[in-house]
C-alpha positions as CSV (number, residue, x, y, z in Angstrom):
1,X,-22.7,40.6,1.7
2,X,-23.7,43.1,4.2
3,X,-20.4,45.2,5.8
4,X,-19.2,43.9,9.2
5,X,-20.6,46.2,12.1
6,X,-17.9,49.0,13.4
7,X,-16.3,47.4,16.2
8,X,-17.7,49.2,20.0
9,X,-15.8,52.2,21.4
10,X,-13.0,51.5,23.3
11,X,-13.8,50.3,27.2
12,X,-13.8,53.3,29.7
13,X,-10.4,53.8,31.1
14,X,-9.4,52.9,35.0
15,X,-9.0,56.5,35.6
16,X,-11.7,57.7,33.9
17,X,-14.6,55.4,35.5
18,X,-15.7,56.6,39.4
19,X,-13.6,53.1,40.2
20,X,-10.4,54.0,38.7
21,X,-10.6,57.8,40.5
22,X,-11.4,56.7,43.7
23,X,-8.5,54.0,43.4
24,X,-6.1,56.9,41.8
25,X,-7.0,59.2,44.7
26,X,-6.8,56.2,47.3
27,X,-3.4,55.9,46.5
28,X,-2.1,59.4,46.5
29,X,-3.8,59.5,50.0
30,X,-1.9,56.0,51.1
31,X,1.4,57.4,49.9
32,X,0.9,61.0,51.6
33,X,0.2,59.0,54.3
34,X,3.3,57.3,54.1
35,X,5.6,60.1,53.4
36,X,3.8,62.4,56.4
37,X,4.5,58.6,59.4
38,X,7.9,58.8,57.7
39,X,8.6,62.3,58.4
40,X,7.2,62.2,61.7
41,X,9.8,59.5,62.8
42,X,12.9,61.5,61.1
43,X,12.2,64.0,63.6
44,X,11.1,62.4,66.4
45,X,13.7,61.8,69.6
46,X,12.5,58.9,71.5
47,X,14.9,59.7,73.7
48,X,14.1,63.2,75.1
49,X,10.4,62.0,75.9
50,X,6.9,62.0,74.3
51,X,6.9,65.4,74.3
52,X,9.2,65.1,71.7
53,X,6.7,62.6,69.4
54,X,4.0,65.8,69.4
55,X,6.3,68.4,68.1
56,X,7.8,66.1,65.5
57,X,3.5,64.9,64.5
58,X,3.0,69.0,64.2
59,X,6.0,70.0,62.4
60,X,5.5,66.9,59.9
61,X,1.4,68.3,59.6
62,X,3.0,72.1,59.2
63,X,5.5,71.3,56.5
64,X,3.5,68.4,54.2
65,X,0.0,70.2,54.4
66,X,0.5,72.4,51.5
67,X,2.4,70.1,49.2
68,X,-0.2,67.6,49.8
69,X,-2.8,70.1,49.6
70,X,-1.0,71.3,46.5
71,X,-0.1,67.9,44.8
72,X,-3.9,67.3,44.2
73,X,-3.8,70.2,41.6
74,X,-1.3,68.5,39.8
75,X,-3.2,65.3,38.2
76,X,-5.8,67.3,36.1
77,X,-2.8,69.9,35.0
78,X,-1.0,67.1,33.5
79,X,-4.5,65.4,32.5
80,X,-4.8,69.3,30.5
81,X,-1.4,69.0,29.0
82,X,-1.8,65.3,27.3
83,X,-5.2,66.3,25.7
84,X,-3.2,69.1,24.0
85,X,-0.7,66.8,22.7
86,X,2.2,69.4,22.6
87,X,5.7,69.2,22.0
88,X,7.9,67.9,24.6
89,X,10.0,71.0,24.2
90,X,6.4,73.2,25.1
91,X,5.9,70.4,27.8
92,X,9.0,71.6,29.2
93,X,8.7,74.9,29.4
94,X,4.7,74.6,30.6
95,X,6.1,72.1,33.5
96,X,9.0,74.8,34.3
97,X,5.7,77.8,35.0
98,X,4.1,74.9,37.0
99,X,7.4,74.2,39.1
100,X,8.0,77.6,40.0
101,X,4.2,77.8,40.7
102,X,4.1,74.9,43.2
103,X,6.8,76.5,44.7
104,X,5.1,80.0,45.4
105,X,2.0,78.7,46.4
106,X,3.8,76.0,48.6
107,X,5.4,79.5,50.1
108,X,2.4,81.5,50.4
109,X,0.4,78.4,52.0
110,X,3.1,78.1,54.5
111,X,3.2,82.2,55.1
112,X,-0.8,82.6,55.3
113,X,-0.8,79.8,58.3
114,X,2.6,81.2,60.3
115,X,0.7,84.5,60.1
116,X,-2.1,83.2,61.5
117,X,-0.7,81.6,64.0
118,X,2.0,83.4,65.4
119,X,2.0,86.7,64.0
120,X,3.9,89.1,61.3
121,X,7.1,89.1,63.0
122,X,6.9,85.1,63.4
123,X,5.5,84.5,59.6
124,X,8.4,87.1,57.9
125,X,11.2,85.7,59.5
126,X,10.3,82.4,58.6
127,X,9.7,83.2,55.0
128,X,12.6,84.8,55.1
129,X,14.9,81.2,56.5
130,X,12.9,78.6,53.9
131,X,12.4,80.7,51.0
132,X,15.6,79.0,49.1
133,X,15.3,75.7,50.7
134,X,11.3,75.5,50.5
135,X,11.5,77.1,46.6
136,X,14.0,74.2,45.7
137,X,12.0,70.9,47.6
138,X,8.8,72.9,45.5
139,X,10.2,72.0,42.3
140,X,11.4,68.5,43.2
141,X,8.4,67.6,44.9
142,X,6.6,68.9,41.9
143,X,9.1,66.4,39.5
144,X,8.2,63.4,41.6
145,X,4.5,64.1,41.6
146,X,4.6,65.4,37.8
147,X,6.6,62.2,36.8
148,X,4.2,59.8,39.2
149,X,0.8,61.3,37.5
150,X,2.4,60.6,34.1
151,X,2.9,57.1,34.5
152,X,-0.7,57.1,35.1
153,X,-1.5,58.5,32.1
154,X,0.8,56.5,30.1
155,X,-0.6,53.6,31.3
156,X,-4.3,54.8,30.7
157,X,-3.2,55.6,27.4
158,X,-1.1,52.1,26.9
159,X,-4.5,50.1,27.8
160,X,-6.7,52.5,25.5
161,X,-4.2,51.6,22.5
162,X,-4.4,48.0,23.4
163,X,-8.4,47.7,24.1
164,X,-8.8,49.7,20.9
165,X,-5.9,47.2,18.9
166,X,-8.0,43.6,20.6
167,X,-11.4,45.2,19.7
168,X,-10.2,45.7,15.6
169,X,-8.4,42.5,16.0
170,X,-11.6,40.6,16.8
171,X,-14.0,43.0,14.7
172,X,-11.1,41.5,11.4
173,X,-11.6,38.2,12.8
174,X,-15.2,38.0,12.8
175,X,-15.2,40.1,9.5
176,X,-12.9,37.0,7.9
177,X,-15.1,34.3,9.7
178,X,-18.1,35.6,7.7
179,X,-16.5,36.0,4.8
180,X,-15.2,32.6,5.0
181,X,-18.8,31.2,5.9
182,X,-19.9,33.3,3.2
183,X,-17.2,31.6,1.0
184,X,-18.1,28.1,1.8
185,X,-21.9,27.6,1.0
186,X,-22.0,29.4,-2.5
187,X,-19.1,26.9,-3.4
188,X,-21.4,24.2,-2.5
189,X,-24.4,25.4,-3.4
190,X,-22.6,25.9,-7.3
191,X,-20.8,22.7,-7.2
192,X,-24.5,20.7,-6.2
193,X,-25.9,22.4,-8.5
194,X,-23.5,21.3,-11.7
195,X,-24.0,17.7,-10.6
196,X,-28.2,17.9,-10.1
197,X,-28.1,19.6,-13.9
198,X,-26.1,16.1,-15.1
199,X,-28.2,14.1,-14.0
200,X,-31.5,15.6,-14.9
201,X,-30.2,14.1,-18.3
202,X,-30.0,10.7,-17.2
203,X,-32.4,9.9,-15.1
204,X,-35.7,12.5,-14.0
205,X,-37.0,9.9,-11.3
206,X,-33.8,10.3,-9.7
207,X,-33.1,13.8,-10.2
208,X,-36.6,14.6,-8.4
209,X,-35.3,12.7,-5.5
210,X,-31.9,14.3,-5.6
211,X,-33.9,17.3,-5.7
212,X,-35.5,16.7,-2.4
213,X,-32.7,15.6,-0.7
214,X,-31.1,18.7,-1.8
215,X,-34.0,20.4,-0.2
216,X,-33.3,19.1,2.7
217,X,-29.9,20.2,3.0
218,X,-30.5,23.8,2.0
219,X,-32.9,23.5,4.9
220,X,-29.4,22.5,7.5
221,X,-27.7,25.5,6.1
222,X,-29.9,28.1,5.4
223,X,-33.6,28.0,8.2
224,X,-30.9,28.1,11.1
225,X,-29.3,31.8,10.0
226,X,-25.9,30.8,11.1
227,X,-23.2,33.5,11.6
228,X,-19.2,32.2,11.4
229,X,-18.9,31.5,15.5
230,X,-22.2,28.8,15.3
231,X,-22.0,25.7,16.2
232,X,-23.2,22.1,15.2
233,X,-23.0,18.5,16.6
234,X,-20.7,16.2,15.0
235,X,-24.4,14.1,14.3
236,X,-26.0,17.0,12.4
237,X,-22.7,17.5,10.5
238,X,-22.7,13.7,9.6
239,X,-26.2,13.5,8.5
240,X,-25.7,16.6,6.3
241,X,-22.8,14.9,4.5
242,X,-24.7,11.6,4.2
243,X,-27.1,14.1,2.5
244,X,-24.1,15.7,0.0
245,X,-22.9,12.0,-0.7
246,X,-25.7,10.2,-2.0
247,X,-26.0,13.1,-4.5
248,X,-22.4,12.8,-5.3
249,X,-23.5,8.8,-5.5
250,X,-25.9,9.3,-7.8
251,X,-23.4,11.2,-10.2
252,X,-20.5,8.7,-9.8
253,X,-22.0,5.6,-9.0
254,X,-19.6,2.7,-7.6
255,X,-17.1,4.4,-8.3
256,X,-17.6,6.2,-4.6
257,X,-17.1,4.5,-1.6
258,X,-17.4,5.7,2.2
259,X,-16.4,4.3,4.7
260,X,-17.4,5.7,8.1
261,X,-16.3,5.6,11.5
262,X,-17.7,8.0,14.1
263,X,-17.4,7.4,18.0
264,X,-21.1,7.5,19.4
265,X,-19.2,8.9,22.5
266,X,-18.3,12.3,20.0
267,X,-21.6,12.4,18.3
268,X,-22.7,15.4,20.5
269,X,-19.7,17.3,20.5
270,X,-19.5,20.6,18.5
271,X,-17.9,21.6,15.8
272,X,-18.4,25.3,13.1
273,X,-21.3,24.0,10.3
274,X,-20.1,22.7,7.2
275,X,-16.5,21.7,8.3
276,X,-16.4,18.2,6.7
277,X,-18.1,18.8,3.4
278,X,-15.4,20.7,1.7
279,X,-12.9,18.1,2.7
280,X,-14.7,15.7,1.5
281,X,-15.4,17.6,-1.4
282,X,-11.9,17.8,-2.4
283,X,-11.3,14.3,-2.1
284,X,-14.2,13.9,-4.5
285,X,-13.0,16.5,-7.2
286,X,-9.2,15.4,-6.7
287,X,-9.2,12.2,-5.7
288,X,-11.8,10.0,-6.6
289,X,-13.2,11.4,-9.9
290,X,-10.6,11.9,-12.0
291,X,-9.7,8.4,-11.7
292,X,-12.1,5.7,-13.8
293,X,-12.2,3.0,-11.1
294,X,-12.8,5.9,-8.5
295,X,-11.6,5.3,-5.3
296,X,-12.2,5.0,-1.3
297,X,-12.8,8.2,1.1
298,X,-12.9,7.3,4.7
299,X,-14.1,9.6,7.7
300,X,-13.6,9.3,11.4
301,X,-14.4,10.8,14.5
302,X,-13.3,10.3,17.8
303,X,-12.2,11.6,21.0
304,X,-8.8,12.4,21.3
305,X,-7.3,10.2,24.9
306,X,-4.5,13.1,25.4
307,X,-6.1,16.4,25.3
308,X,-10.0,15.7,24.9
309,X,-10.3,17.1,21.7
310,X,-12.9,16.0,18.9
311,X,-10.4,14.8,16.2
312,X,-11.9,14.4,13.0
313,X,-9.9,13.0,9.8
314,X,-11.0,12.7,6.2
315,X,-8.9,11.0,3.6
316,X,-9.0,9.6,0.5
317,X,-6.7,6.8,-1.6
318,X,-6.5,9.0,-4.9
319,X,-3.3,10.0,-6.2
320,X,-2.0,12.8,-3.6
321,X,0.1,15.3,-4.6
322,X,3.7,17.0,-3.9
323,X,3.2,18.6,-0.2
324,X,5.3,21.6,-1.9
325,X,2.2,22.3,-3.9
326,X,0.0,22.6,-0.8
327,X,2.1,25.9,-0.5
328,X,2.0,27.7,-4.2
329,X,-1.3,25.0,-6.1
330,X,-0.6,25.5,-10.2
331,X,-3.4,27.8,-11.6
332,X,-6.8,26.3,-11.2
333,X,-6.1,23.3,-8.4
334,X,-6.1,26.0,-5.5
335,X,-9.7,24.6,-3.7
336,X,-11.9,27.4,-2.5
337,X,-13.0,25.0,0.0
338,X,-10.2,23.8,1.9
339,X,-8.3,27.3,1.9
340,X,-11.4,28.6,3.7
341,X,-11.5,26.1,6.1
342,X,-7.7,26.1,6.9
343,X,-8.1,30.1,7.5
344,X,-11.0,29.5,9.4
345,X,-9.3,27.3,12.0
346,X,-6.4,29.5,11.9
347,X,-8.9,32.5,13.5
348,X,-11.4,30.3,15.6
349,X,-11.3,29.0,18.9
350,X,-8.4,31.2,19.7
351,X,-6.0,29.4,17.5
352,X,-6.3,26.3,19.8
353,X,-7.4,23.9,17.1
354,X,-5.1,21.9,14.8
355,X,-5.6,21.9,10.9
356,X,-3.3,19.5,9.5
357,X,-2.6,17.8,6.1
358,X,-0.5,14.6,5.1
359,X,0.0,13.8,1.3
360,X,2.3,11.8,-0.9
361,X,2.1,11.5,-5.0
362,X,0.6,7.8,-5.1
363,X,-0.4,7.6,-1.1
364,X,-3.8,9.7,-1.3
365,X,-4.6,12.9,0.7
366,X,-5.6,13.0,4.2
367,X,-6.8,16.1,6.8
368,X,-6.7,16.2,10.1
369,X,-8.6,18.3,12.5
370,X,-8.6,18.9,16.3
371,X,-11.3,21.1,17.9
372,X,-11.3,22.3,21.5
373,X,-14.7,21.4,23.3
374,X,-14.1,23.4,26.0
């Protein structure tokens, strides 16, 4: 069986994509917004006149330009950092450099526009009144922005390790959905096969027809290509297993009965290809041949009222078994087919369909199925 295809790289990340920037830098924009409206109305003095409302808009523009200007910078230094993947104790240290860093450049920003503006007696003598003050809001404001652009990257990194843990999830799924397929029509293909090569030594005439017939449903399994997430109508799946019957028939005579009871209202509803034949299977090997006056295996279909779910049930009046032995089967009763199928409803349709089995010693064995249809 051909290898399962490597699952696709990981989706781009929202920061990485032109999307993601532009929303990253939208938001550092909205909250320097923010901080500059509420630092023009800590300083404004509604009371001393609109005068005051323009000095308090410049001195907000003259302090928060350069930290602004500044906190840009800050986003691909830390973006440099986690690519390195160093040691928080070498973290620390780098992010100490890049405090004191912000800090001098916040300083000589602030020094380069006073000197423009006013002069070298002006620009000094402020220098020489913020350096302290303006040195210790560098390193907290550097902290906040620091700590604010690593969330971001923790949470780009978060979603990476969960897009990357969903796509190996469904590449194992899939992998175990075509194993299981893979699984399933070998086991009947061998199991056809035994019974065809008994009865060429009873009868030829029939064993031509047989041979047809089993033509036939080769052709349902095999012309269509299917992969484990197909699907079939609950009609194709019937006629298919009228098909595997009358083989079975011709092997065990009277001693198999059907009785059948499909909803024409369900008859187009889908369900995975071969679904119903290794139940019914079982309840052949198990159930019906082992026993000399055979026995009874009845199949229905029909639309459950609650949910709207195909419910399909196959069950037999054979012997049963011990529900304990569902769990750990003696060596040689474990059935390829119904194993499969149970692991395959366990992985498809999202784990919203039902596989459920009721057995008794003396009270036969019965399965019952409920499949999502939308």
């Amino acid at each position: 069986m051909r290898a399962p295809a490597a699952p696709p790289p990981p989706s781009p990340l929202p920061a990485s994509t032109p999307v993601g920037r532009r929303r990253l830098w939208q938001s550092y924009a909205e909250v320097c917004a923010l901080t500059w409206a509420l630092f023009v109305l800590a300083g404004t003095e509604f009371q001393n006149g609109p005068w005051k409302i323009w000095e308090a808009l410049f001195q907000a523009t003259l302090t928060l330009w350069a930290p602004m200007l500044l906190g840009a910078l800050v986003y691909p230094w830390m973006r440099g950092l986690e690519r390195r993947a160093l040691s928080p104790r070498v973290q620390a240290a780098w992010h100490a450099v890049a405090a004191v860093l912000f800090s001098s450049c916040w300083l000589g920003l602030d020094y380069e526009l006073s000197l423009a503006l006013f002069g070298d007696a002006h620009a000094d003598a402020m220098l020489a009144q913020s350096i302290l003050w303006r040195s210790l809001w560098g390193i907290l404001v550097y902290a906040a922005l620091a700590t604010g652009f690593g969330a971001v990257l923790n949470a780009r990194r978060a979603r990476q390790l969960a897009v990357a843990a969903a796509q190996a999830e469904s590449a194992l799924a899939r992998a175990e959905l075509s194993a299981i397929s893979g699984k399933l029509n070998p086991h009947f293909l061998f199991n056809t096969l035994n019974s065809l090569i008994a009865l060429t030594r009873k009868d030829a005439r029939a064993a031509e027809a047989a041979l047809l017939r089993f033509a036939g449903m080769l052709r349902y399994v095999l012309d269509t290509k299917r992969t484990a997430t197909d699907r079939v109508t609950v009609q194709e799946e019937a006629d298919f297993l009228r098909d595997y019957l009358s083989l079975e028939a011709l092997r065990l005579g009277a001693r198999l009965r059907v009785e059948w009871a499909l909803d024409e209202a369900v008859m187009d509803d889908e369900l995975p290809p071969l679904t119903l034949q290794p139940l019914v299977e079982n309840c052949i090997v198990h159930g019906i041949a082992p026993r000399v006056g055979g026995g009874c295996i009845q199949i229905s279909a029909r639309r459950d009222a609650m949910t709207g779910d195909l419910a399909l049930c196959v069950r037999d009046d054979g012997e049963g078994c011990d529900p304990a032995l569902l769990e750990s089967p003696p060596p040689g009763r474990r059935g390829i087919g119904l194993s499969a199928l149970r692991r395959r409803f366990e992985l498809d349709y999202d784990g919203r369909a039902r596989f459920s089995i009721r057995t008794t010693p003396g009270q036969g064995f019965q399965v019952d199925l409920r499949i999502p249809q939308v």
